[in-house]
C-alpha positions in Angstrom: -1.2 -34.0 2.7 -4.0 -36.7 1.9 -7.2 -36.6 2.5 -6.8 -39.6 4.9 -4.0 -38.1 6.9 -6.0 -35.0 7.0 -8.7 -36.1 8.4 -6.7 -37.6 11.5 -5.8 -34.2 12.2 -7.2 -32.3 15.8 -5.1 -29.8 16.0 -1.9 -27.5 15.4 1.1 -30.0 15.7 4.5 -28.2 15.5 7.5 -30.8 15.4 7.9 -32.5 18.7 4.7 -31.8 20.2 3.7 -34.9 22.4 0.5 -33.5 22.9 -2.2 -30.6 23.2 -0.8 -28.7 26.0 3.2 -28.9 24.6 1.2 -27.9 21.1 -0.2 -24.3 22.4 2.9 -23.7 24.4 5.1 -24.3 21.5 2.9 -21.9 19.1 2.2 -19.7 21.7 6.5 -19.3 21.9 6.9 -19.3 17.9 4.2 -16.2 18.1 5.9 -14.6 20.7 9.4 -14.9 19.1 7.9 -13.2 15.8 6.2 -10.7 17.0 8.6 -7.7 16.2 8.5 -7.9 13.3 5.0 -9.9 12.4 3.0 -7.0 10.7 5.9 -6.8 8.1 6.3 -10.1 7.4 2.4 -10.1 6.7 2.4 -7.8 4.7 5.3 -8.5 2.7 5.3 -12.3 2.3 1.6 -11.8 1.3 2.0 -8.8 -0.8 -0.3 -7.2 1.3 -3.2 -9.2 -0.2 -3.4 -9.6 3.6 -5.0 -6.4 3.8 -7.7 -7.2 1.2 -8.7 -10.7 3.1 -8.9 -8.3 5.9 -11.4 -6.0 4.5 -13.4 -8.0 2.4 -13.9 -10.5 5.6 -15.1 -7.2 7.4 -17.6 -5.9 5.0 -19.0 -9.4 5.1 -20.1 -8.9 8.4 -21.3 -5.4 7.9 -24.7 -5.8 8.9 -23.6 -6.9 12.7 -21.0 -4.3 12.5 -22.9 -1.6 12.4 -25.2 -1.9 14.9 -23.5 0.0 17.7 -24.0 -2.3 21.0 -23.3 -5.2 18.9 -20.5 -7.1 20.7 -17.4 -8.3 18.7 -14.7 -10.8 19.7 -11.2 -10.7 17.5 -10.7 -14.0 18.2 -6.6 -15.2 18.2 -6.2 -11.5 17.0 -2.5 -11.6 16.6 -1.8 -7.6 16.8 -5.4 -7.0 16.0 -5.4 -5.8 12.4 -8.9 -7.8 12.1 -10.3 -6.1 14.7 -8.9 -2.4 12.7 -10.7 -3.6 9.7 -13.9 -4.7 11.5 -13.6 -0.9 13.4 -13.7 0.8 10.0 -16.4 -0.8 8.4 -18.4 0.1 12.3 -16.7 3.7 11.2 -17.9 3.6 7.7 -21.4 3.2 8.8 -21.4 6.0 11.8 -21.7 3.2 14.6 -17.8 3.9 16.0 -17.2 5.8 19.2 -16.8 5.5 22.8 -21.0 6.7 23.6 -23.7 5.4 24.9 -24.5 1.7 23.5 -21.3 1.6 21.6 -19.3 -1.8 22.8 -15.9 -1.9 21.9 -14.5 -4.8 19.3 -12.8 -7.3 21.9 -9.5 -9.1 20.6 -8.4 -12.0 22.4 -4.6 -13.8 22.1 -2.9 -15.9 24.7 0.5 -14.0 23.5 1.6 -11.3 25.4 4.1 -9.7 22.6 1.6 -9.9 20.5 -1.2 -8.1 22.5 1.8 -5.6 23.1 1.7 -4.7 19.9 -2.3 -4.6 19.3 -2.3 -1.6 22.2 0.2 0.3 20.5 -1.6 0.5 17.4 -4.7 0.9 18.6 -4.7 3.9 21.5 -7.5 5.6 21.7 -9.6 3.4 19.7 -13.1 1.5 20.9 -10.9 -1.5 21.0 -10.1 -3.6 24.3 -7.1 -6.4 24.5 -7.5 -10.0 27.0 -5.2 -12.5 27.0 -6.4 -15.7 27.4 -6.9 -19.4 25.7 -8.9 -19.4 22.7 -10.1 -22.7 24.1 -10.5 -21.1 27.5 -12.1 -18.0 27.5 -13.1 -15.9 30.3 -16.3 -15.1 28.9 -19.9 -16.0 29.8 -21.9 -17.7 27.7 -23.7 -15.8 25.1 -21.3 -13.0 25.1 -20.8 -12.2 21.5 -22.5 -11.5 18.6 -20.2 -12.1 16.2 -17.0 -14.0 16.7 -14.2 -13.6 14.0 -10.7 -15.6 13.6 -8.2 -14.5 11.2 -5.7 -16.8 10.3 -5.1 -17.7 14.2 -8.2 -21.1 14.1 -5.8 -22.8 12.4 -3.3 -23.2 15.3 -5.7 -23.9 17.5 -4.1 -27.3 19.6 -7.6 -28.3 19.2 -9.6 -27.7 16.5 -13.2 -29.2 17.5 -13.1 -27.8 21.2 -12.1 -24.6 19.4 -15.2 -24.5 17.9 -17.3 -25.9 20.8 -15.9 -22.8 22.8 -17.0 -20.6 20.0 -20.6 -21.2 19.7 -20.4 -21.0 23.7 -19.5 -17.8 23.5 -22.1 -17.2 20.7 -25.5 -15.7 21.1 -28.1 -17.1 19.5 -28.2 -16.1 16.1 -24.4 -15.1 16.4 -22.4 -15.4 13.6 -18.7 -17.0 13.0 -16.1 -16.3 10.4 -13.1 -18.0 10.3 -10.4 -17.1 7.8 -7.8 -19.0 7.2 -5.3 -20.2 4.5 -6.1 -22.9 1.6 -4.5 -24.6 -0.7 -5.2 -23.8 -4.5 -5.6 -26.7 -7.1 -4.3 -26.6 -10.8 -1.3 -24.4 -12.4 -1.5 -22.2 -10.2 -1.8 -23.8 -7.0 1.7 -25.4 -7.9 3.2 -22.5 -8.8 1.9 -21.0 -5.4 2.5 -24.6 -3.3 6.3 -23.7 -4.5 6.5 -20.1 -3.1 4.9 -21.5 0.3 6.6 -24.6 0.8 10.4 -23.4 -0.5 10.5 -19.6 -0.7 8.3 -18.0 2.0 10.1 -20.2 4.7 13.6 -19.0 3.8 12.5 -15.3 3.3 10.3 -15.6 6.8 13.6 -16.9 8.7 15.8 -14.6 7.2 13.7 -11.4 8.1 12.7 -12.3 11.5 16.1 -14.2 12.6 14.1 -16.7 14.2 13.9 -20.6 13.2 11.0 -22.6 13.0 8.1 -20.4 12.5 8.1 -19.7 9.4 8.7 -23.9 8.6 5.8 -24.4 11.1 3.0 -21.9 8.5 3.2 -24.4 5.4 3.0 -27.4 7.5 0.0 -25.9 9.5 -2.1 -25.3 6.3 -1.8 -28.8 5.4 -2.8 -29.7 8.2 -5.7 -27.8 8.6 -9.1 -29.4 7.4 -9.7 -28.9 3.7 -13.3 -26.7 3.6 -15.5 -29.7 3.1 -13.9 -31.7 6.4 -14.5 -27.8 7.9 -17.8 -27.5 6.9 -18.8 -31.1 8.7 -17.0 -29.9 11.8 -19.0 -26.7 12.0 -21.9 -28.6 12.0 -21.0 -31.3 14.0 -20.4 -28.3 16.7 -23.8 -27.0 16.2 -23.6 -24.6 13.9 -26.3 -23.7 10.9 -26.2 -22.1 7.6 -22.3 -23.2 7.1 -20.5 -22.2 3.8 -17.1 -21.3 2.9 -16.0 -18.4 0.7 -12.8 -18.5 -1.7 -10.3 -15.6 -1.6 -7.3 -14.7 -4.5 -8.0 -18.2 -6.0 -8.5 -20.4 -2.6 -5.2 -19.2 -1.3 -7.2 -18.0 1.6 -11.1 -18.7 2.3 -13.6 -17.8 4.9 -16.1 -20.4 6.5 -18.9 -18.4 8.1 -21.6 -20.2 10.5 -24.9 -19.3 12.4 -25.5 -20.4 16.2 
């Protein structure tokens, strides 16, 4: 996609979308189709890279983490595996637990089947489930310390209200990550473009018996703002201190931002 075309882009479009509202309901149905069988999809069609982006996105944001009654939104958390990682490094550091001034990590998805899943992988943890519109949330302002979005921003109907609602949600001096897919330059960004345009669809469609998602992913990254165009909405929002972070070779990359 051009840089022209790109730049006309507000939100997730799928095919035959008229407008916001048909937008969320149709990727809020693709999730919900997928969702048995989402993790291993993941895992596989990314080699399980996944897990790394997971991690490394965590650690990042080891310093809120482990403060204990630091609150934590997973935001679009899918079946919460950001919200795991983000646990572990609260773990690593002795801030984890269910006492006194502890907070649990909040994840929040508007899909049911996929908050299904995030409650059977998670009982017993400090973790708590909502569902509800990421550009909608039932949440007072200032509620979060950090808010982190893993690969869900991107199909956001809209992207700048998405980020609007973010900061809302934001304390001052709350943080942001959002990490999403890229799309690599050179040799190996062809080779790659390939696998995600022509392989990963068929294999995707094949696994989960289910048509259209997996067509919907490649056409969603190309449509999502390059990291320049995000860094300009980020600030255009309000936030400070904006920067992006390549992963594996700008296959994936993390914009982070300071209320």
């Amino acid at each position: 996609m051009s840089q022209a075309l790109r730049k006309t882009a507000d939100g997730a479009a799928p095919a035959g979308a008229t407008d916001e509202r048909a937008a969320a309901e149709q990727v809020r149905q693709m999730f919900t189709d997928i969702a048995p069988r989402y993790d291993l999809l993941n895992h596989l069609l990314s080699c399980n890279v996944d897990r790394l982006w997971w991690r490394r996105t965590a650690r990042t944001f080891a310093h809120i983490l482990r403060r204990p009654q630091a609150r934590v939104l997973d935001l679009c958390c899918g079946t919460g595996d950001m919200a795991q990682a983000m646990l572990r490094v609260r773990e690593h550091a002795g801030a984890a637990g269910g006492g006194p001034g502890v907070n649990p990590i909040t994840g929040v998805d508007f899909s049911a089947a996929m908050l299904e899943r995030a409650r059977a992988k998670s009982t017993g943890k400090p973790l708590r489930w909502v569902e509800a519109d990421a550009l909608h949330m039932p949440f007072a302002d200032g509620s979060f310390d950090l808010v982190v979005s893993s690969f869900g921003f991107r199909n956001l109907a809209n992207y700048q209200a998405g980020l609007d609602e973010i900061l809302r949600v934001l304390a001052p001096g709350g943080e942001v990550g959002i990490l999403d897919f890229g799309e690599p330059g050179g040799v190996f960004g062809r080779l790659y473009g390939f696998y995600f345009r022509r392989v990963l669809p068929k294999i995707g469609t094949l696994i989960s018996g289910v048509r259209g998602p997996y067509s919907y992913l490649p056409e969603s990254v190309e449509r999502f703002p390059a990291p320049g165009e995000m860094r300009e909405r980020m600030e255009r929002a309000g936030f400070r201190e904006v920067n992006w972070t390549p992963y594996t070779f700008g296959i994936a990359g993390l914009h982070r931002g300071t209320k």
